[in-house]
N, C-alpha and C positions, 0 to 999 in steps of 0.2 A: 437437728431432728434425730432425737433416737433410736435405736433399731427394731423397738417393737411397731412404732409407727411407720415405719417402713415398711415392716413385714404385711400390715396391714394393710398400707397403701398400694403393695406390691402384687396381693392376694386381691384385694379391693379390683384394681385393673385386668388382672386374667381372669375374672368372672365378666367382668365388662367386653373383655378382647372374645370371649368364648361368645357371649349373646352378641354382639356384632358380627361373629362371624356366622350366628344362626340369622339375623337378619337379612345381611348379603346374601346368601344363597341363592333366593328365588330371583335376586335381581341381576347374578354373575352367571348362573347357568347358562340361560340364553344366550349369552355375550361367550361362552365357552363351547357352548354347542356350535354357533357361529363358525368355528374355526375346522377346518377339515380334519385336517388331522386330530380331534380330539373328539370328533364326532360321533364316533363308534363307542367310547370310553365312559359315557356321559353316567351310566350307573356306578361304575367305581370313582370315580370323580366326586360326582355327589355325595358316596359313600365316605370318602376320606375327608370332605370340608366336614360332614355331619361327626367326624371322632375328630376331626381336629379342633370342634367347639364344646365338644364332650369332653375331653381334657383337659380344655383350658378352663373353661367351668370346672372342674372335678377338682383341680391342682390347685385351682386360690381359692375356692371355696375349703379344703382339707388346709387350708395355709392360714386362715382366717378362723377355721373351727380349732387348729391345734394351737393355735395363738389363744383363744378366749378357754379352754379347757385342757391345758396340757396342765402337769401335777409338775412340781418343782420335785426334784431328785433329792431324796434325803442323805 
């Protein structure tokens, strides 16, 4: 496999890892809330899984865009 395809596969996956991790959300909060000590925290919690699906989307999507339209270097 060559590297461009990888790159693609690679970027392909953390767009897939970022929307799984927006799906999880409503189903791990409760299960998070659940726990005492994390009880209080539950808006920053929330806050941080919602940019850590932000990023992962943001990073293979820009990994997948600069693969199909980056300019070769003269």
């Amino acid at each position: 496999m060559n590297k461009n395809k990888i790159q693609i596969l690679w970027g392909t996956l953390l767009v897939m890892a970022g929307l799984g991790v927006f799906y999880r959300i409503p189903q791990v909060m409760p299960k998070i809330m659940s726990i005492e000590a994390f009880a209080n925290a539950g808006g920053i919690i929330r806050f941080c899984f919602y940019v850590l699906g932000i990023l992962l989307i943001y990073g293979g999507a820009k990994k997948i865009y600069d693969h199909f339209y980056s300019f070769p270097d003269n």
